[in-house]
SERO-4910 file (N, C-alpha, C, O; in steps of 0.05 Angstrom, whole numbers):
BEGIN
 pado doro    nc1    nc2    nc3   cac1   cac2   cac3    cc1    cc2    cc3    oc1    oc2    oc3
  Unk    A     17    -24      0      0      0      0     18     25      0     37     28     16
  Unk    A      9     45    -22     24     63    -19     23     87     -4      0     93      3
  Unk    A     45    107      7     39    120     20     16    140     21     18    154      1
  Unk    A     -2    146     34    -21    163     25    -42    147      9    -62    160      1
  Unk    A    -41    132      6    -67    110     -8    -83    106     13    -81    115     36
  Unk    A   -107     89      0   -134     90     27   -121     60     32   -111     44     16
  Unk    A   -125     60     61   -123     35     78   -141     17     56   -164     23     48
  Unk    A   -119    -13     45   -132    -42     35   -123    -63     46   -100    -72     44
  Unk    A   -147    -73     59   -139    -89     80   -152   -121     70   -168   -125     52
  Unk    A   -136   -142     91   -159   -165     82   -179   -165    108   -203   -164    101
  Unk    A   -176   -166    130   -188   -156    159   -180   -135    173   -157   -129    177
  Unk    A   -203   -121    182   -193    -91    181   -167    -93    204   -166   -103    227
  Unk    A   -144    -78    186   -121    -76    212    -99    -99    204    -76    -98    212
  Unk    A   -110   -127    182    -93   -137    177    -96   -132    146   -116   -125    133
  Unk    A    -66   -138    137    -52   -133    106    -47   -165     92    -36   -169     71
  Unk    A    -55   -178    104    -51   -218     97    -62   -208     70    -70   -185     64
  Unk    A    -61   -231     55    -86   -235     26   -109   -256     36   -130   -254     24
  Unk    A   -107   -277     56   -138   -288     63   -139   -278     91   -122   -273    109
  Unk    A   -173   -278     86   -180   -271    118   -182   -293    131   -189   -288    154
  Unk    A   -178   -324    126   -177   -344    144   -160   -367    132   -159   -367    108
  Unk    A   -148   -386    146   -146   -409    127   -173   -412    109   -162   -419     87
  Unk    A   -203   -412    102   -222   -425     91   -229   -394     80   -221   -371     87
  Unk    A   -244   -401     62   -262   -379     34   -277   -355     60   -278   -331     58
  Unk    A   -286   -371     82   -304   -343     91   -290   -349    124   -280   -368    137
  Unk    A   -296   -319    129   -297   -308    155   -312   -311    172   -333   -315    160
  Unk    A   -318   -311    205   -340   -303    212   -324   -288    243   -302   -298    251
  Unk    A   -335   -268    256   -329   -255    280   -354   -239    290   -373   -235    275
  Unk    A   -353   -228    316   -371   -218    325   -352   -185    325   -328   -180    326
  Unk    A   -383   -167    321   -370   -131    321   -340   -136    339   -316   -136    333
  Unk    A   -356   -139    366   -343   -135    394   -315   -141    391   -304   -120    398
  Unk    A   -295   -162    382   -285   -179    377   -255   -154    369   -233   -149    379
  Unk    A   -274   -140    342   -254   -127    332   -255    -93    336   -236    -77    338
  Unk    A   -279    -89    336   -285    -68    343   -275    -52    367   -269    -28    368
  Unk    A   -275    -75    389   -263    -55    409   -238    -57    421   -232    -51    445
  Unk    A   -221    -67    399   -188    -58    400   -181    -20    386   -162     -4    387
  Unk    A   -205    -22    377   -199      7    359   -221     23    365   -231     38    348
  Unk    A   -231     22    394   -247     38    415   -266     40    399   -273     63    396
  Unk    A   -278     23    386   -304     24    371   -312     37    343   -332     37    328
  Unk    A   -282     50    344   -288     60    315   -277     45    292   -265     24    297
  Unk    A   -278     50    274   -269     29    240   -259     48    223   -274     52    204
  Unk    A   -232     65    221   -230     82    207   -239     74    170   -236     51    162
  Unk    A   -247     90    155   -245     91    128   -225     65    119   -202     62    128
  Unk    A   -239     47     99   -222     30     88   -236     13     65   -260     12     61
  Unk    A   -215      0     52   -229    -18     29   -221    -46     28   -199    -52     37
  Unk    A   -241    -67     17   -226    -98     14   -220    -97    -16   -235    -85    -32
  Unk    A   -193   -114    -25   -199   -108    -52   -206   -130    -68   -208   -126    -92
  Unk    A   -210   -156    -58   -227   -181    -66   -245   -196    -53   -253   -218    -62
  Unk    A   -258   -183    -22   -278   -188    -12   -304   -176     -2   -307   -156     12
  Unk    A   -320   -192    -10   -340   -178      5   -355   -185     38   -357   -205     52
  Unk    A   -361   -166     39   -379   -168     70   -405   -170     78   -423   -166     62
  Unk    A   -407   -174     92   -444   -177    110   -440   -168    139   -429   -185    153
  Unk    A   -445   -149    146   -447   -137    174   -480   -143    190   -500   -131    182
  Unk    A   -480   -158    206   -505   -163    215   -507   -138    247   -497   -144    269
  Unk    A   -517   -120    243   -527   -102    271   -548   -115    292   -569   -102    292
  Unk    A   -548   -138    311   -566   -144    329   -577   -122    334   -597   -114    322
  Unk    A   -561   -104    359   -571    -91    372   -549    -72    373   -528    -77    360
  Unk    A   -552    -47    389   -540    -27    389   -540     -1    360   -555      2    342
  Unk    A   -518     12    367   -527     33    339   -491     36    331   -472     34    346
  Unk    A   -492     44    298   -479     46    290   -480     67    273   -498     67    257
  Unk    A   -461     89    274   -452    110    240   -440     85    226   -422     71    234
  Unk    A   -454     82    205   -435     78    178   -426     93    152   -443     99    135
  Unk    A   -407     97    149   -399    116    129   -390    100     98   -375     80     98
  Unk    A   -396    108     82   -388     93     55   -383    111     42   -387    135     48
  Unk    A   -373    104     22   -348    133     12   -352    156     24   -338    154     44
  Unk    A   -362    177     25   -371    203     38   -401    210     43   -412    232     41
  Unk    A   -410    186     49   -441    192     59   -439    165     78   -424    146     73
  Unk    A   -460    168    101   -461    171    125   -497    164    127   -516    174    115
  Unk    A   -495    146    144   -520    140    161   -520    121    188   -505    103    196
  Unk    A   -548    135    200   -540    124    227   -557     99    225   -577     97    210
  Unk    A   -549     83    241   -563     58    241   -575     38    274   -559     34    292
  Unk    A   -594     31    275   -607     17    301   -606    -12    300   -611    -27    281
  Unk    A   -603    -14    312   -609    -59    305   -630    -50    317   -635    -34    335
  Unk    A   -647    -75    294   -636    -94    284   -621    -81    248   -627    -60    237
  Unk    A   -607    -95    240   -601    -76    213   -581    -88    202   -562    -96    216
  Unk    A   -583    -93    175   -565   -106    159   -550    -92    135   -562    -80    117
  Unk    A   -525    -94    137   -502    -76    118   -497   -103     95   -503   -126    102
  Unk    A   -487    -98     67   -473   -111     55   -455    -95     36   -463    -76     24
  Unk    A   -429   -104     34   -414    -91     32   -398   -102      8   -384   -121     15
  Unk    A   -394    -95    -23   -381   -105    -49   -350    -94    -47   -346    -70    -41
  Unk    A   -332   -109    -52   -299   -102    -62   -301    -72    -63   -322    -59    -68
  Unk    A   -276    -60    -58   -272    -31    -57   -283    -18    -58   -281      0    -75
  Unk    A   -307    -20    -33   -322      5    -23   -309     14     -3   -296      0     11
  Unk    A   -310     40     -1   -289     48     26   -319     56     39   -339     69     33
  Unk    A   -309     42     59   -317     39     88   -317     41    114   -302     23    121
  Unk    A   -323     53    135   -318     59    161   -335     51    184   -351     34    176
  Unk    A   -338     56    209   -358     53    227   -358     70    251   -339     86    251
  Unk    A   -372     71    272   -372     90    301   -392     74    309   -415     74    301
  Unk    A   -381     56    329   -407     35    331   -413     37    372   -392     45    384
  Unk    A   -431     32    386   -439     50    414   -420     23    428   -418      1    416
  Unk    A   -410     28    448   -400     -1    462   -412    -21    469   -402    -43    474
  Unk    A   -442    -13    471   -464    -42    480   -463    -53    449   -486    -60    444
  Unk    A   -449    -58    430   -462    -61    404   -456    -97    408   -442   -111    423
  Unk    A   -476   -103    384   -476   -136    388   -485   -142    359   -505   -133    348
  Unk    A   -468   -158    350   -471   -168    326   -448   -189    309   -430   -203    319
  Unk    A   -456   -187    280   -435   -205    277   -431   -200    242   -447   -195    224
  Unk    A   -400   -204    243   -385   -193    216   -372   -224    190   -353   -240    194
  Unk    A   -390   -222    167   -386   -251    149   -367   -234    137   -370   -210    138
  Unk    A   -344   -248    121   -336   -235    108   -320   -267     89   -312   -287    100
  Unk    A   -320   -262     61   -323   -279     41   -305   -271     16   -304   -246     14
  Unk    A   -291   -286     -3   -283   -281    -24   -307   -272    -43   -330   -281    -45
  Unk    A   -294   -248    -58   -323   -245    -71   -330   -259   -105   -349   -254   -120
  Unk    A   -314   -272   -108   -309   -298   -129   -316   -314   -116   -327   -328   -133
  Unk    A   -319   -328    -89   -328   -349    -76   -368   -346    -80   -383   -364    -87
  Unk    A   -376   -318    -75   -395   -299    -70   -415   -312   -107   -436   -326   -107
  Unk    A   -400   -301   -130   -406   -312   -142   -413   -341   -156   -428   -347   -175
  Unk    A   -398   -353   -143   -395   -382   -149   -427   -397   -133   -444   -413   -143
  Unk    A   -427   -386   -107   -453   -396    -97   -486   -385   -108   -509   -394   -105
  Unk    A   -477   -368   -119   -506   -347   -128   -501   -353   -160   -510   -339   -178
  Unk    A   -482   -379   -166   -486   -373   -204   -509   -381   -214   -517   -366   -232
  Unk    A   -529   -407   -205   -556   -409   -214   -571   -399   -203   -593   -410   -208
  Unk    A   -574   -378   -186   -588   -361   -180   -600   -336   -195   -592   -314   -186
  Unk    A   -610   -335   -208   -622   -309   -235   -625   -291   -216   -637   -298   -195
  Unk    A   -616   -264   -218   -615   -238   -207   -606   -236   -176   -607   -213   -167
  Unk    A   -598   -257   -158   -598   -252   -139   -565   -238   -132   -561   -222   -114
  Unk    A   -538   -253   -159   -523   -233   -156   -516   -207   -163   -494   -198   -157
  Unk    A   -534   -192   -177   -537   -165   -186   -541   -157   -153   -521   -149   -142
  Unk    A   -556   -158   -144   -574   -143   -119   -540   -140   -107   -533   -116   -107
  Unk    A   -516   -159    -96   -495   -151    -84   -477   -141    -95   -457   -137    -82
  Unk    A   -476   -131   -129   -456   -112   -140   -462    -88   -123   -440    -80   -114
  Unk    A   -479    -76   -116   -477    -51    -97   -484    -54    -71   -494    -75    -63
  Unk    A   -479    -29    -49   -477    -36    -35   -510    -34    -17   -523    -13    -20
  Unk    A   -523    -58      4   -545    -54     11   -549    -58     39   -542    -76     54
  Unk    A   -568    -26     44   -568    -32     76   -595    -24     83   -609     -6     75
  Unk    A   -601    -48    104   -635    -51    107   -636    -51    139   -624    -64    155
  Unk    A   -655    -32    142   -662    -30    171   -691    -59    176   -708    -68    160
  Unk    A   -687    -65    202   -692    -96    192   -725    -84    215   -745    -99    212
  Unk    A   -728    -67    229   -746    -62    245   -767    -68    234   -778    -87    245
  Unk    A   -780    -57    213   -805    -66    199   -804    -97    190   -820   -109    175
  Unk    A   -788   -104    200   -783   -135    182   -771   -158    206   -750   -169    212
  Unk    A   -803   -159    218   -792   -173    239   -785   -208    236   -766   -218    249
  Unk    A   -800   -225    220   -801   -243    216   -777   -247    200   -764   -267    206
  Unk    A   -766   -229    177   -734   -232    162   -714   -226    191   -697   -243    198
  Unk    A   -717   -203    204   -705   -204    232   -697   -235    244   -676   -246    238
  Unk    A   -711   -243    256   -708   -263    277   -698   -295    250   -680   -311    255
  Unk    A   -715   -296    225   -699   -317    207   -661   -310    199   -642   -325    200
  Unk    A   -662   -282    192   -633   -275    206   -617   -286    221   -598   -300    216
  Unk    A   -627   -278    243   -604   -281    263   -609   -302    267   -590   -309    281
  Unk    A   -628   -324    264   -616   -358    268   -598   -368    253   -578   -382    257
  Unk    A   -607   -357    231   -583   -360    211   -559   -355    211   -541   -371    206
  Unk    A   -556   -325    219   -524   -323    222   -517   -335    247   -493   -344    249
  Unk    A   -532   -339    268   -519   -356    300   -510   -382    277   -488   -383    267
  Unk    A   -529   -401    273   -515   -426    258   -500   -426    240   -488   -447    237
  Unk    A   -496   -406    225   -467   -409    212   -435   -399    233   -413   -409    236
  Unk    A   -447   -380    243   -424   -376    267   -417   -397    280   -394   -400    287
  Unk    A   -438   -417    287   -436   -440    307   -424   -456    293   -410   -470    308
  Unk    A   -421   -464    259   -418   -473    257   -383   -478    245   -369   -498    244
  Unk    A   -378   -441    236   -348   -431    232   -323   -444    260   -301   -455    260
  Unk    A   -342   -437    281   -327   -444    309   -313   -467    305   -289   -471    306
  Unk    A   -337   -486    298   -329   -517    305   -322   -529    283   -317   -515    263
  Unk    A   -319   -556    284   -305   -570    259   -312   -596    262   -295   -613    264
  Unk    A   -343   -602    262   -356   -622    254   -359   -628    220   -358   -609    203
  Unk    A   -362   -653    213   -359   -662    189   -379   -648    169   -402   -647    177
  Unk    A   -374   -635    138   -393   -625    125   -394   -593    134   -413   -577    134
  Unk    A   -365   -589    143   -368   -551    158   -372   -535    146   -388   -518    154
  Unk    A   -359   -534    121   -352   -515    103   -387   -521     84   -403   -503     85
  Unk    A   -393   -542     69   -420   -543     67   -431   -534     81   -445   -517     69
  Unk    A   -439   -534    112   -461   -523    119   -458   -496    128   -477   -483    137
  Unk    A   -433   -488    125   -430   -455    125   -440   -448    101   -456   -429    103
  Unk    A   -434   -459     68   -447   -440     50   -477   -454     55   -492   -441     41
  Unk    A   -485   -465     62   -524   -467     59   -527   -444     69   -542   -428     59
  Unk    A   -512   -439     94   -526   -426    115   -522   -393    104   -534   -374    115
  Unk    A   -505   -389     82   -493   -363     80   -516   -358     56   -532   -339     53
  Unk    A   -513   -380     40   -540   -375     20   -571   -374     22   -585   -365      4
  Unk    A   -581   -383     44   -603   -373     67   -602   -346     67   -619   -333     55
  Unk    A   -582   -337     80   -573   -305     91   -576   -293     72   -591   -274     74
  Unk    A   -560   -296     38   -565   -277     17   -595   -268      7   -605   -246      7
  Unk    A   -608   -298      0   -638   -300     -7   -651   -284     12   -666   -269      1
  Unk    A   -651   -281     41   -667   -262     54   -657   -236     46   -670   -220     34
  Unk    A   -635   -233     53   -627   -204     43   -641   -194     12   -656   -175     10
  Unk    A   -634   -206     -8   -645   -205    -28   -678   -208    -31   -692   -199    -49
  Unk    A   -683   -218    -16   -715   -213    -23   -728   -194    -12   -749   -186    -22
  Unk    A   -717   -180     18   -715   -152     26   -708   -134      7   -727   -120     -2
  Unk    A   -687   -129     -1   -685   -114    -30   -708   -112    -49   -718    -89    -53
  Unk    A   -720   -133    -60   -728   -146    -83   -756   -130    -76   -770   -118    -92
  Unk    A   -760   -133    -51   -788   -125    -48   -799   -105    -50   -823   -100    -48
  Unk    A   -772    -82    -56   -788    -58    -56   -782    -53    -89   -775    -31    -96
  Unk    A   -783    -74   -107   -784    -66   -129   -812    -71   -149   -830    -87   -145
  Unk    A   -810    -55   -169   -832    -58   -186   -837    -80   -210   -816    -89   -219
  Unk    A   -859    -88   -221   -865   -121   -229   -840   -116   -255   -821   -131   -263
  Unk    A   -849    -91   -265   -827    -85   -289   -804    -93   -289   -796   -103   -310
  Unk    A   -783    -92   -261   -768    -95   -265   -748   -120   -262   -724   -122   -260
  Unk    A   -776   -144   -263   -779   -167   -258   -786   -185   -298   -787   -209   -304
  Unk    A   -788   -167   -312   -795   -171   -340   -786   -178   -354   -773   -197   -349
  Unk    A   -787   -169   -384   -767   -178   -403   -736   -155   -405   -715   -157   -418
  Unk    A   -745   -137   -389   -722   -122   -393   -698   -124   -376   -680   -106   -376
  Unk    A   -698   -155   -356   -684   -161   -346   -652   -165   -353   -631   -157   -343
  Unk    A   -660   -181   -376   -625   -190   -400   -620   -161   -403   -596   -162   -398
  Unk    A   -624   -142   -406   -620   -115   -408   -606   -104   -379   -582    -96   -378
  Unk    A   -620   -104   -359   -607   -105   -338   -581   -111   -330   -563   -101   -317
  Unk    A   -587   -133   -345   -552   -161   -329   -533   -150   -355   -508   -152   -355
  Unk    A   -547   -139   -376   -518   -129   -389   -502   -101   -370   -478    -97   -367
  Unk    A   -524    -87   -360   -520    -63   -346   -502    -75   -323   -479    -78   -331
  Unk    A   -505    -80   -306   -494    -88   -286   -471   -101   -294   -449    -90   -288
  Unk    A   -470   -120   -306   -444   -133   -320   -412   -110   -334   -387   -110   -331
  Unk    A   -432    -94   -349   -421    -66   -352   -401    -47   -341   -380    -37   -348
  Unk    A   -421    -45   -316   -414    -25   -292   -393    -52   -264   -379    -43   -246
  Unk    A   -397    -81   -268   -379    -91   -255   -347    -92   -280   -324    -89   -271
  Unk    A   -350    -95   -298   -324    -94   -320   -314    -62   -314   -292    -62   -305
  Unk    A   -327    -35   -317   -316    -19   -303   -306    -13   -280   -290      5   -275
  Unk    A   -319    -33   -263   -307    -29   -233   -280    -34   -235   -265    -22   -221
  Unk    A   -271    -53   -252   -249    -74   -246   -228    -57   -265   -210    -47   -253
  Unk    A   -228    -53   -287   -217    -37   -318   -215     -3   -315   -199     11   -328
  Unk    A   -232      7   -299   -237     39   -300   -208     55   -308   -207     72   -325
  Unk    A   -190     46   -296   -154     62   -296   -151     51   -318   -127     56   -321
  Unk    A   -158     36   -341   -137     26   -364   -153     49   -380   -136     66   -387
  Unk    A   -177     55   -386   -189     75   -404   -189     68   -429   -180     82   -448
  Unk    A   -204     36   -432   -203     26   -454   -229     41   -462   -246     47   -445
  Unk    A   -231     46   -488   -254     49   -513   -282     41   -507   -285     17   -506
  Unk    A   -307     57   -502   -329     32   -504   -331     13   -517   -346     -4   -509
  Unk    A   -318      9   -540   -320    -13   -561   -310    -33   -542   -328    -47   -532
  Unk    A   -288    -38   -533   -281    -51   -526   -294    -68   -499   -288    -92   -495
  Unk    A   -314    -52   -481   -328    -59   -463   -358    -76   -472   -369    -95   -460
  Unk    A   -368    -59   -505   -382    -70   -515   -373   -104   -529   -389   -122   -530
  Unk    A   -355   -106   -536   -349   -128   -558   -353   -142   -534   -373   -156   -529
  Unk    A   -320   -135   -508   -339   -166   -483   -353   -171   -482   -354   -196   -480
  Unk    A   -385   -154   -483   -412   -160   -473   -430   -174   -497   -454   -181   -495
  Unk    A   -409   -178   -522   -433   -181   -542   -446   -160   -551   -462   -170   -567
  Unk    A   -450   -129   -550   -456   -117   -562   -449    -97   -566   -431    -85   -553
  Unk    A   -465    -85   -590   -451    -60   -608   -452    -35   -581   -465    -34   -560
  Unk    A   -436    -20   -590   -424     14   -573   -459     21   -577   -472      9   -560
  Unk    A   -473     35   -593   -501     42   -588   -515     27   -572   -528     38   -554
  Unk    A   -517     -5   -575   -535    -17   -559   -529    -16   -527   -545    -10   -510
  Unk    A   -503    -23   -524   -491    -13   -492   -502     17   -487   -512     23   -465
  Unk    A   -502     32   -503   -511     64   -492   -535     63   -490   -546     74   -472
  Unk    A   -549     48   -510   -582     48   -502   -591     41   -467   -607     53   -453
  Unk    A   -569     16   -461   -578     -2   -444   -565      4   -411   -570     -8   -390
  Unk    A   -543     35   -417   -531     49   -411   -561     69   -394   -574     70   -373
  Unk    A   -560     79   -412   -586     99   -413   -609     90   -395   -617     99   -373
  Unk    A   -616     76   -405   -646     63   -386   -645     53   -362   -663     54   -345
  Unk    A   -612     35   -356   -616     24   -332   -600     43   -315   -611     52   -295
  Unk    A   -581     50   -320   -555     68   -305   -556     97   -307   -543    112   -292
  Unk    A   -570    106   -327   -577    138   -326   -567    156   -337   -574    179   -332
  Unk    A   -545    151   -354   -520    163   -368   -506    136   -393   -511    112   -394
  Unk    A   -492    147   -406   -484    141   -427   -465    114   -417   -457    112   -394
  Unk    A   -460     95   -437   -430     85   -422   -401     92   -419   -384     83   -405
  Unk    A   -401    114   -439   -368    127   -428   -382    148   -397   -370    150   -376
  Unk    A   -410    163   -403   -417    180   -373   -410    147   -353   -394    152   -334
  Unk    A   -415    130   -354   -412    115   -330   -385    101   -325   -383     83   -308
  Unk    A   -365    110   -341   -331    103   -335   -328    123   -324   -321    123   -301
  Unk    A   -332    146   -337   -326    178   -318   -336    180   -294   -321    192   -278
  Unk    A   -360    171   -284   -369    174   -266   -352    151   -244   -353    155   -220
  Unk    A   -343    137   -252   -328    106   -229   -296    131   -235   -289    141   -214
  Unk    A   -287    136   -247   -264    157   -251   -264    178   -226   -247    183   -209
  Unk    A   -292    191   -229   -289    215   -212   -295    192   -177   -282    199   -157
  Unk    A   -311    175   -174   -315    162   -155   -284    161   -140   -277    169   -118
  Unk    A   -274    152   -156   -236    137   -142   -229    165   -138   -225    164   -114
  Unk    A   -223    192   -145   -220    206   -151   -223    229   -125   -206    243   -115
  Unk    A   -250    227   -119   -266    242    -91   -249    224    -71   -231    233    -57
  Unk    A   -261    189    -71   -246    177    -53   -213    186    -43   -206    193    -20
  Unk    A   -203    185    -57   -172    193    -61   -165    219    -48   -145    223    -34
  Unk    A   -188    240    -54   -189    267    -39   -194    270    -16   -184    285      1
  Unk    A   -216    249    -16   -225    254     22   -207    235     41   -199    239     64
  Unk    A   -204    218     26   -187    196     47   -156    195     46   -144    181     62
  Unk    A   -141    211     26   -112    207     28   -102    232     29   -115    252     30
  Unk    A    -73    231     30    -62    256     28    -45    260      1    -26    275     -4
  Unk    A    -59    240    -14    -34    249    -38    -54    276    -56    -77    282    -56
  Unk    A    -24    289    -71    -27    309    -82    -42    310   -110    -42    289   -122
  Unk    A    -52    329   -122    -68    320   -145    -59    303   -170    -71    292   -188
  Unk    A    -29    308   -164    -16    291   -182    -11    273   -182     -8    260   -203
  Unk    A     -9    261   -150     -3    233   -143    -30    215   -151    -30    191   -155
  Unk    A    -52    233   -151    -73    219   -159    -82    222   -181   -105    214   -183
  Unk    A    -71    232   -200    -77    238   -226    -57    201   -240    -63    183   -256
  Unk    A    -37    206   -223    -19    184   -235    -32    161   -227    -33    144   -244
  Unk    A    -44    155   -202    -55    136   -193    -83    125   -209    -92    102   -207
  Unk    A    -92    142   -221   -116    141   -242   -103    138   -274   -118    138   -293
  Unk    A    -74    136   -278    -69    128   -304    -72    148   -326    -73    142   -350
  Unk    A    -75    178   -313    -69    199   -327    -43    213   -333    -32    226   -314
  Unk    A    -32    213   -354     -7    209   -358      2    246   -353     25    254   -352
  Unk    A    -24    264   -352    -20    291   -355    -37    306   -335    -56    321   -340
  Unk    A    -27    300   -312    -39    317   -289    -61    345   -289    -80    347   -275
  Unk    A    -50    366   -311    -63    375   -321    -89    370   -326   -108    377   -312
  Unk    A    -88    358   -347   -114    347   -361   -131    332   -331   -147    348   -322
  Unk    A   -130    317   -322   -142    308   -292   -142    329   -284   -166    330   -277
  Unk    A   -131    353   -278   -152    369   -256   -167    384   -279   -182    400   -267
  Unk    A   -169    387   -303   -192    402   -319   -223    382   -315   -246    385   -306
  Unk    A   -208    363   -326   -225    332   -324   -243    338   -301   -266    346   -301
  Unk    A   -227    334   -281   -243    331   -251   -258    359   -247   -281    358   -238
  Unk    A   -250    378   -251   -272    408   -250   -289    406   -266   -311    411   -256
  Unk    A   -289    397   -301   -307    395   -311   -325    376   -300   -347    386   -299
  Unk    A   -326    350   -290   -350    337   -274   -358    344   -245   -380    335   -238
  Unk    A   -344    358   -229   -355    372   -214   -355    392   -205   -359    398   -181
  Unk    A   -348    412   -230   -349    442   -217   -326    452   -196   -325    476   -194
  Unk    A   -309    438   -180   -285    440   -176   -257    427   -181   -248    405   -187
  Unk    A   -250    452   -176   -219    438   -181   -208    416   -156   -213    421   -133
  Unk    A   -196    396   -162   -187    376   -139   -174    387   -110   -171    372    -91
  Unk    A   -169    408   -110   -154    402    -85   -180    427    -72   -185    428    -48
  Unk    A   -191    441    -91   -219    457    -82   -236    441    -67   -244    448    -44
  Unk    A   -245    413    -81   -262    389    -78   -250    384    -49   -267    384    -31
  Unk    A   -224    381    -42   -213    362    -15   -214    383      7   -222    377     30
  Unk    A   -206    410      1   -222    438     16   -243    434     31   -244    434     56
  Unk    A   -261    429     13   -291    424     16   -298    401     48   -305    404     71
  Unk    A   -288    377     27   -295    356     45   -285    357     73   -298    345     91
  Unk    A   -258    374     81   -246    380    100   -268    388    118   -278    375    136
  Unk    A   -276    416    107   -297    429    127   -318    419    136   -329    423    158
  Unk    A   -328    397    111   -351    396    125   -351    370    151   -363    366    172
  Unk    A   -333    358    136   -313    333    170   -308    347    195   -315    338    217
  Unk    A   -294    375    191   -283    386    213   -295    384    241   -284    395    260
***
């Protein structure tokens, strides 16, 4: 990690590449949380994802530069290089999965749409949802119970138990959606999403839409169409937009200079990056990190 880069960790505080001997994690808040007096400074995983289960107590969670407070019961999920933080009360009680997120896909591949719902990130206050509440937390107790121990069939019955856990989460999601978006315009969707995960991963090389289109099977127009309807902007607006994303990140959370992050984004002309970056948000970069200063202060 380089100097001035955002903290990438595999468990927050450790720099290993697995978070366990086995594919998934399991710990309680308490555990880790209160070596670091309860707080979780800003940080990212860069091949795993998470599931934060909130029993009880309250938590700030912060994700790139927005912020909400949270009550248990309450469920976080958390995709590869989201930067992330916490401020969690000392009574807090809960419990932290954390998983390869290639493992993540492998369990949800015959699953139709349920791995779209964890390309981003989702957090559900579980209070109105008392019956997903309490199927929850049996669920995560028996996979915890069962991470502990090392009865025969462990690792199987940790993913049943983890794919239980997704399906509720996802049908919480699911439910506040409309029949439409349950339709034929789904394959449309999964190109979108597919899209915007190939940019997650590619954004610094600044390959061509063509090139994002040919992966997908389709032409540069049809990606913009499909661009347009599901994501809200064009498909080069949605490389720019994951550009300026790393970009803010980099401002609020490091101390490198606009150059160091101009280079870190694969702009060979610093220059051009801070026009770039004013032209999508009306300030200049180190104006932008100004900003965010004050309103932290």
């Amino acid at each position: 990690m380089a100097i001035g880069d955002i903290p990438t960790y595999a468990l927050y505080g450790e720099t290993g590449d697995d978070p366990a001997t086995d594919w998934v994690h399991c710990e309680t808040i308490q555990i880790r949380s209160r070596l670091h007096n309860y707080r979780i400074l800003p940080h990212r995983h860069e091949k795993l994802f998470q599931i934060l289960h909130l029993a009880s107590g309250t938590a700030e969670i912060m994700v790139d530069s927005r912020s909400a407070q949270l009550t248990g019961p309450a469920i976080v999920t958390l995709p590869p290089m989201t930067v992330h933080g916490y401020t969690f009360s000392p009574d807090v009680r809960g419990t932290v999965l954390t998983l390869f997120d290639s493992r993540l896909t492998h369990i949800l591949a015959d699953m139709d749409g349920v791995r779209e719902t964890f390309r981003s990130v989702q957090l559900i206050r579980l209070r109105d949802h008392e019956d997903a509440a309490r199927t929850l937390s049996v669920d995560i107790a028996s996979l915890a119970s069962e991470f502990a121990g090392r009865g025969p069939g462990r690792l199987e019955a940790i993913q049943a138990r983890l794919m239980l856990i997704l399906i509720a989460v996802h049908r919480l999601q699911d439910s506040g959606r409309t029949a439409g978006n349950r339709s034929p315009g789904r394959r449309a969707l999964q190109h979108a999403l597919r899209f915007r995960e190939l940019v997650d991963r590619d954004f610094r090389s600044h390959q061509p839409i063509e090139v994002y289109a040919r992966r997908l099977g389709l032409t540069p127009p049809h990606l913009n169409r499909i661009c347009r309807e599901h994501l809200g902007d064009t498909a080069l607006g949605v490389v720019h937009q994951r550009i300026i994303l790393e970009a803010k990140r980099y401002l609020t959370f490091t101390s490198l200079s606009a150059k160091g992050i101009a280079l870190a984004l694969a702009f060979d002309d610093p220059a051009y990056f801070a026009r770039f970056f004013k032209q999508k948000t009306g300030l200049p970069p180190l104006a932008f990190r100004a900003m965010q200063q004050s309103t932290t202060a």
